[in-house]
N, CA, C and O atoms as CSV, one atom per row, in Angstrom:
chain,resi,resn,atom,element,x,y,z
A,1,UNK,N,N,29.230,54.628,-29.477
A,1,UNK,CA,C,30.486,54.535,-30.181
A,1,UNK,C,C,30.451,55.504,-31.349
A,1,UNK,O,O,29.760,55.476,-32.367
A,2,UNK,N,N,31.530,56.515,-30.874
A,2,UNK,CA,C,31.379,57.698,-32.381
A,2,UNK,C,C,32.237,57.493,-33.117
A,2,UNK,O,O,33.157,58.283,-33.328
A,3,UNK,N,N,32.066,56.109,-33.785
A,3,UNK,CA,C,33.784,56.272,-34.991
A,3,UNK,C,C,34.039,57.414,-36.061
A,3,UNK,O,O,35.076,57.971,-36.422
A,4,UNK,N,N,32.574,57.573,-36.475
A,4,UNK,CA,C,32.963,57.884,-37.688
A,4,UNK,C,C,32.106,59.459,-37.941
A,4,UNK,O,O,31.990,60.117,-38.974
A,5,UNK,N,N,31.414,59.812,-36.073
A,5,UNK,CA,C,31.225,60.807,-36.116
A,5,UNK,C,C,31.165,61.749,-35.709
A,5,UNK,O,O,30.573,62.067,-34.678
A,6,UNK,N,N,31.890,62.559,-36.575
A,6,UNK,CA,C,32.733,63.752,-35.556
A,6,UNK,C,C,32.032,64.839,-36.334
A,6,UNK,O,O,31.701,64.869,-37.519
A,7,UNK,N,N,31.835,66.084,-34.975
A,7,UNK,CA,C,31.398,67.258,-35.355
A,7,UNK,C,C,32.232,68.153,-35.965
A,7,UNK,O,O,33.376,68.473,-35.639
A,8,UNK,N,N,31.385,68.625,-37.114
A,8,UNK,CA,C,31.860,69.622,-38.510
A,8,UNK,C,C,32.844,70.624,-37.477
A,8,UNK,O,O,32.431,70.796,-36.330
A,9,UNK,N,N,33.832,71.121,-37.797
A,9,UNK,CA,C,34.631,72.519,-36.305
A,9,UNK,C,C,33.532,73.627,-37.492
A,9,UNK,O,O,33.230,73.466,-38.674
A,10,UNK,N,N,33.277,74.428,-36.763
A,10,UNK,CA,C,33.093,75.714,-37.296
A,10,UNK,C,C,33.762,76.701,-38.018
A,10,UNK,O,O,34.839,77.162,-37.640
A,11,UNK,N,N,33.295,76.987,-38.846
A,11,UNK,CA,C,34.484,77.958,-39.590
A,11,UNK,C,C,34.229,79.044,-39.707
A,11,UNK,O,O,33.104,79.134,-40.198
A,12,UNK,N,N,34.850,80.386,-39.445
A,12,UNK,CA,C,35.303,81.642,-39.547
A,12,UNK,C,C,34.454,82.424,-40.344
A,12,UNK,O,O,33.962,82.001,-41.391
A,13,UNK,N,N,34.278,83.451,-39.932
A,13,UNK,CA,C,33.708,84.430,-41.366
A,13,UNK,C,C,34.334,84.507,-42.508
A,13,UNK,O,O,33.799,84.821,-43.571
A,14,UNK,N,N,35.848,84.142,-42.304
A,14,UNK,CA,C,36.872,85.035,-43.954
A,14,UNK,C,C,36.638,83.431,-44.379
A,14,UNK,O,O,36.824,83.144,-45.561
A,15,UNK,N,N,36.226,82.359,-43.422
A,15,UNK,CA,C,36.520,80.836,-44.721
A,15,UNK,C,C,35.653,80.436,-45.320
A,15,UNK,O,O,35.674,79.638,-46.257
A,16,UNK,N,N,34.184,81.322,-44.495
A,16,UNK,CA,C,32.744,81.370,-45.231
A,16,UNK,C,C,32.656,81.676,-46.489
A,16,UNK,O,O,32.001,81.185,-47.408
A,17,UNK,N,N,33.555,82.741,-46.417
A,17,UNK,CA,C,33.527,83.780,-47.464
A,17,UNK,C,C,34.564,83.103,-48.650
A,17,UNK,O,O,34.289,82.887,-49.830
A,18,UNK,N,N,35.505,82.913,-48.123
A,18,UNK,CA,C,36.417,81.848,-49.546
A,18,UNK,C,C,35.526,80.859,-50.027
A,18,UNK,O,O,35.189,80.818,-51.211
A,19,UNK,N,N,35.151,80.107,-49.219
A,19,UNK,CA,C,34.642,78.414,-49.559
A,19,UNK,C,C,33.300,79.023,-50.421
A,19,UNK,O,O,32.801,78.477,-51.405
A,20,UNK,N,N,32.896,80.163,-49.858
A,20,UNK,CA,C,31.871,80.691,-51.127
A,20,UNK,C,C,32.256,81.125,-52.469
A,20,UNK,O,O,31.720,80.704,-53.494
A,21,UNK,N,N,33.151,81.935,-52.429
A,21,UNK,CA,C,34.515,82.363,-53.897
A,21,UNK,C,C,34.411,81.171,-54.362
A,21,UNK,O,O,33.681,81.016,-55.341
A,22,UNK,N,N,35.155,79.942,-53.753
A,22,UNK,CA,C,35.206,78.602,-54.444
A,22,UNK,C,C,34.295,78.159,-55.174
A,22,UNK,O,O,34.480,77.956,-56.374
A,23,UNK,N,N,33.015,77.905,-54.494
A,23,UNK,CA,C,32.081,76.970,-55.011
A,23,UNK,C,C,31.378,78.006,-56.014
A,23,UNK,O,O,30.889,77.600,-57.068
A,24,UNK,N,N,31.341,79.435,-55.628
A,24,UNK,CA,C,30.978,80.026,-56.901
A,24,UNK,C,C,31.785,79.844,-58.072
A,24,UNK,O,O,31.118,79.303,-58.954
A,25,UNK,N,N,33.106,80.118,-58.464
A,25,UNK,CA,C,34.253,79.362,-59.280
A,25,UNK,C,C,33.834,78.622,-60.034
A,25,UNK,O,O,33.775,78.758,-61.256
A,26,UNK,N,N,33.389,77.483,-59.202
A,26,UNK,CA,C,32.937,76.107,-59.892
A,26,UNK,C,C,32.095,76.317,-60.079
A,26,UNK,O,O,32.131,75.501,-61.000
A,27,UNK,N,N,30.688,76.862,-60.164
A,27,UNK,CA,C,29.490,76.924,-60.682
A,27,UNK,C,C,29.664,77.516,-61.819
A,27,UNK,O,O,28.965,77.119,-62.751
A,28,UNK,N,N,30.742,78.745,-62.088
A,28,UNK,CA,C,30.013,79.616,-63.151
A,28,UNK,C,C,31.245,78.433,-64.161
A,28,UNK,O,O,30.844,78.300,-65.317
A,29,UNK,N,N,32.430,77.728,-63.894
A,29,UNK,CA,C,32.782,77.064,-64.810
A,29,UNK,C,C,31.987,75.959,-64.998
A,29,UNK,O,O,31.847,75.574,-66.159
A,30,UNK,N,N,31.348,75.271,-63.971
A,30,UNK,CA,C,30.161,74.401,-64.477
A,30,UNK,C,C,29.282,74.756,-65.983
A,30,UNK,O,O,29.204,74.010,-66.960
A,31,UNK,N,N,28.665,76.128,-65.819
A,31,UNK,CA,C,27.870,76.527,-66.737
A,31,UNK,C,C,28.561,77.105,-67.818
A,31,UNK,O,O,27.863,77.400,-68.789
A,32,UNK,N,N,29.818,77.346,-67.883
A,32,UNK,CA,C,30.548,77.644,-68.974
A,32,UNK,C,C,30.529,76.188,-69.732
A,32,UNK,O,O,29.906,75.929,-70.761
A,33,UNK,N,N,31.270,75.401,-69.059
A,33,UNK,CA,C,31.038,74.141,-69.889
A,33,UNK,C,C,29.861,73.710,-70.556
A,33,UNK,O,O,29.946,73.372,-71.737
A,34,UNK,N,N,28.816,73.677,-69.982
A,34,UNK,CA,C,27.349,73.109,-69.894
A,34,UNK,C,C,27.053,74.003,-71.394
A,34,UNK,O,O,26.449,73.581,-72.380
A,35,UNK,N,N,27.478,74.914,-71.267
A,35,UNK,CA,C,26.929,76.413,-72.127
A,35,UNK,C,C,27.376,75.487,-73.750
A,35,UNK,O,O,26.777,74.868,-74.630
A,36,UNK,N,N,28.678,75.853,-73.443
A,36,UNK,CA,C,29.695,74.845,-74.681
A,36,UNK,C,C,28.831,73.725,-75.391
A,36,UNK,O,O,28.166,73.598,-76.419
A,37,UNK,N,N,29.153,73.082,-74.432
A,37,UNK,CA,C,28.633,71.662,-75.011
A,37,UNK,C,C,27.347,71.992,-75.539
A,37,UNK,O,O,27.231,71.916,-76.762
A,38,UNK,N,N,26.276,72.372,-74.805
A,38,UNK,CA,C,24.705,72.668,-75.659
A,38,UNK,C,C,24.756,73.055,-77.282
A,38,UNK,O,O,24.085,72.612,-78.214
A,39,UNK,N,N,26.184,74.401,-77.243
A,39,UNK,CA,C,25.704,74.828,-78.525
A,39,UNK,C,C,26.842,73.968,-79.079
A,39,UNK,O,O,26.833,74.362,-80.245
A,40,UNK,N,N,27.594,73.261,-79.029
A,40,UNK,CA,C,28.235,72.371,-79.631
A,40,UNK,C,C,27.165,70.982,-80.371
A,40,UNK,O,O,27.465,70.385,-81.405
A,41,UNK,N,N,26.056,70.743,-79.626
A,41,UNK,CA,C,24.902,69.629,-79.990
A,41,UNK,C,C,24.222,70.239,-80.188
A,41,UNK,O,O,23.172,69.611,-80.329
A,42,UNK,N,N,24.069,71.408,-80.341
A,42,UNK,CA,C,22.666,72.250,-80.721
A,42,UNK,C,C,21.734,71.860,-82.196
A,42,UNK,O,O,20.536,72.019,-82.429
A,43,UNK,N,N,22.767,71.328,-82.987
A,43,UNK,CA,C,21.812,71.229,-84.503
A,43,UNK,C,C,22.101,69.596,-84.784
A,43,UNK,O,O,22.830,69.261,-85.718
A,44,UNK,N,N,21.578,68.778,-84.052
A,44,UNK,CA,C,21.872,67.094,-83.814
A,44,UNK,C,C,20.155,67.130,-83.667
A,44,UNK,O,O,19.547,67.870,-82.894
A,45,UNK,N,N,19.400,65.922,-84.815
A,45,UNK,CA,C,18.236,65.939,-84.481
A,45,UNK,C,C,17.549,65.076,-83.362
A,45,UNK,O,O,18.365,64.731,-82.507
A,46,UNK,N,N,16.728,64.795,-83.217
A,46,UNK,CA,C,16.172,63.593,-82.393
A,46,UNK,C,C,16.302,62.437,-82.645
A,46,UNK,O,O,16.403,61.503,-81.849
A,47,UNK,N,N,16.310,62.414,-84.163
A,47,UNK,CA,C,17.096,61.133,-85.055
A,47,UNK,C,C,17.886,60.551,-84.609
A,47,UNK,O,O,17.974,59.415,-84.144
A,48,UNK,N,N,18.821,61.740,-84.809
A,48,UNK,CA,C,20.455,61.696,-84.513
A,48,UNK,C,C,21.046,61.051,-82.969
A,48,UNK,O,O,21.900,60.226,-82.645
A,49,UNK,N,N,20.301,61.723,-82.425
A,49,UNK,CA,C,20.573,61.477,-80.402
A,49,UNK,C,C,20.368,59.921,-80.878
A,49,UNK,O,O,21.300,59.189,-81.213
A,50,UNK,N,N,19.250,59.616,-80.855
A,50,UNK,CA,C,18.833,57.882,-81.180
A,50,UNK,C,C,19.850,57.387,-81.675
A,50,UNK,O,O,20.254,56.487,-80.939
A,51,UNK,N,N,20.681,57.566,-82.853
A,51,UNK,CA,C,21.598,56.856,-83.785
A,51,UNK,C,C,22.213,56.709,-82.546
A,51,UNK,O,O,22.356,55.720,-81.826
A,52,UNK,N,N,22.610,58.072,-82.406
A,52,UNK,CA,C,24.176,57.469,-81.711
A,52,UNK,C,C,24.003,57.104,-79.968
A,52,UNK,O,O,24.976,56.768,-79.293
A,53,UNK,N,N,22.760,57.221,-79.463
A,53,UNK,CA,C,22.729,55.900,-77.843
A,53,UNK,C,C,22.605,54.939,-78.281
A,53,UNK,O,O,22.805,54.103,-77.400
A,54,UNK,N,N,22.291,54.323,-79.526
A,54,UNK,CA,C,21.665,52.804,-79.869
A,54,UNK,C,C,23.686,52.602,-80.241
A,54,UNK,O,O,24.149,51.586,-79.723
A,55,UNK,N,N,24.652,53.422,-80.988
A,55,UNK,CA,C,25.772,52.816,-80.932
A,55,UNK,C,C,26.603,53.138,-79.461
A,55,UNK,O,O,27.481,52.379,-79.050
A,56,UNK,N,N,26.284,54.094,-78.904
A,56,UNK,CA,C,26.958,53.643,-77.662
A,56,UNK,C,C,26.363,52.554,-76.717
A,56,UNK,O,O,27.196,51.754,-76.289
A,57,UNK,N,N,25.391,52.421,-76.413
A,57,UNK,CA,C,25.074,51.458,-76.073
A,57,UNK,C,C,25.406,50.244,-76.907
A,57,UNK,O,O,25.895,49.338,-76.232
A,58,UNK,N,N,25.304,50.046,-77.875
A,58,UNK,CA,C,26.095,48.725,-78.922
A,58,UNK,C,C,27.492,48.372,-77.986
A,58,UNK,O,O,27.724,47.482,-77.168
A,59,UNK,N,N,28.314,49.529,-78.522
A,59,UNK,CA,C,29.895,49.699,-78.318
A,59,UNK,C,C,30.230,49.195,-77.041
A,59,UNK,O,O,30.956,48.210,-76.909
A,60,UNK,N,N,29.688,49.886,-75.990
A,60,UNK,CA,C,29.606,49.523,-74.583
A,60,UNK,C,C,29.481,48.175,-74.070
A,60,UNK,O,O,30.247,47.659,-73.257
A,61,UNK,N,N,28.336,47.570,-74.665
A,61,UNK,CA,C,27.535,46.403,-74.248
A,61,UNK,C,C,28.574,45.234,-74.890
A,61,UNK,O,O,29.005,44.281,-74.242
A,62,UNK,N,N,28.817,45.461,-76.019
A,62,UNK,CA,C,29.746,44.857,-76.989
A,62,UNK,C,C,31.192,44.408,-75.833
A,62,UNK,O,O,31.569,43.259,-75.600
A,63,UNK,N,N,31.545,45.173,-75.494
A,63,UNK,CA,C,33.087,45.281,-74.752
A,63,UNK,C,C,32.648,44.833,-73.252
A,63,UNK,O,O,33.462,44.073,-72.726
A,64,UNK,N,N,31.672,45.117,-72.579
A,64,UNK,CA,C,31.041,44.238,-71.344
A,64,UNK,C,C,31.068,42.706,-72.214
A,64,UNK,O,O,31.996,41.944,-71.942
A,65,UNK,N,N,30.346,42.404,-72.947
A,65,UNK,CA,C,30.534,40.761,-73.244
A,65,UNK,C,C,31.986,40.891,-73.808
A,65,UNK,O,O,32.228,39.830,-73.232
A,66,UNK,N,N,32.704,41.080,-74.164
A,66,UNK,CA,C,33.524,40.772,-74.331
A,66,UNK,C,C,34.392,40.455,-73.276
A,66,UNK,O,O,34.851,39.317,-73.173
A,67,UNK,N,N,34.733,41.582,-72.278
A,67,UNK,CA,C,35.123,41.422,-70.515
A,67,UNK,C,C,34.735,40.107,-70.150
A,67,UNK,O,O,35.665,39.545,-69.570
A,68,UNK,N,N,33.587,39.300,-70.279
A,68,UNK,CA,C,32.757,38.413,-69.383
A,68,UNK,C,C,33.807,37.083,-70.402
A,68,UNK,O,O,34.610,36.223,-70.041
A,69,UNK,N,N,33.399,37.404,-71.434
A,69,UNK,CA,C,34.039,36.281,-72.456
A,69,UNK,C,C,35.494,35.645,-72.062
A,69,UNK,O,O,35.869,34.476,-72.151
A,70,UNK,N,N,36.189,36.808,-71.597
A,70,UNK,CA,C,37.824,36.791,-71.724
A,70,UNK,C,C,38.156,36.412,-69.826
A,70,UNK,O,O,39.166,35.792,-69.493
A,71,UNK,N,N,37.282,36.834,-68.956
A,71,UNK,CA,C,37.102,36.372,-67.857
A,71,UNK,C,C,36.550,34.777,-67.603
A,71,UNK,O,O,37.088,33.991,-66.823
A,72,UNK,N,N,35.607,34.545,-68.264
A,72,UNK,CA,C,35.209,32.951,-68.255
A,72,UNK,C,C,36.471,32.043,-69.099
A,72,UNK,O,O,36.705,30.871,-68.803
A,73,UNK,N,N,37.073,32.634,-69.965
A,73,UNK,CA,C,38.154,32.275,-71.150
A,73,UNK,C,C,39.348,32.094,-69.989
A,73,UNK,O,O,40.005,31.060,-70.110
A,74,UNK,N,N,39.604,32.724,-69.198
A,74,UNK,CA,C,40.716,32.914,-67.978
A,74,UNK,C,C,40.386,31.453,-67.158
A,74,UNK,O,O,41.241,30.602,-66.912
A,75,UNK,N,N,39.121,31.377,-66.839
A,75,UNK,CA,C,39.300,30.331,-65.709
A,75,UNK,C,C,39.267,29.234,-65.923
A,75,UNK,O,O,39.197,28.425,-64.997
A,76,UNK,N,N,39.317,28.767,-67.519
A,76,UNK,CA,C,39.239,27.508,-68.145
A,76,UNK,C,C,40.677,27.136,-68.559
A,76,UNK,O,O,41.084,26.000,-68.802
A,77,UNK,N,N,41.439,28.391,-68.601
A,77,UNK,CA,C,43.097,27.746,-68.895
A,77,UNK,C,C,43.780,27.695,-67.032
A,77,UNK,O,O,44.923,27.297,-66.805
């Protein structure tokens, strides 16, 4: 039983060649971004990284119990 598997069709030399254009596209804007952001955090110490996962993780964790709170709070009215 092949539900769910069907062979790739083959594609063309000129769609080789686009779908390569494409994914190159996206790589070099991948690393444009990537680039950004680095020197955007570039002068954040080791300190610093720490401060702020210990408040995202706070913030996060904070609003998960809170979700659970307001969900258990739901099935009691």
């Amino acid at each position: 039983m092949r539900i769910f598997k069907r062979k790739p069709k083959a594609l063309s030399p000129r769609q080789e060649q686009r779908a390569g254009q494409i994914a190159g596209a996206i790589l070099k804007k991948q690393r444009q971004a990537a680039d950004y952001l680095n020197r955007q955090t570039a002068g954040i110490s080791g300190k610093g990284w720490l401060i702020l996962l210990i408040l995202f993780c706070a913030t996060f964790g904070s609003y998960c119990l809170y979700l659970l709170i307001q969900a258990f709070n739901s099935l009691n009215h």
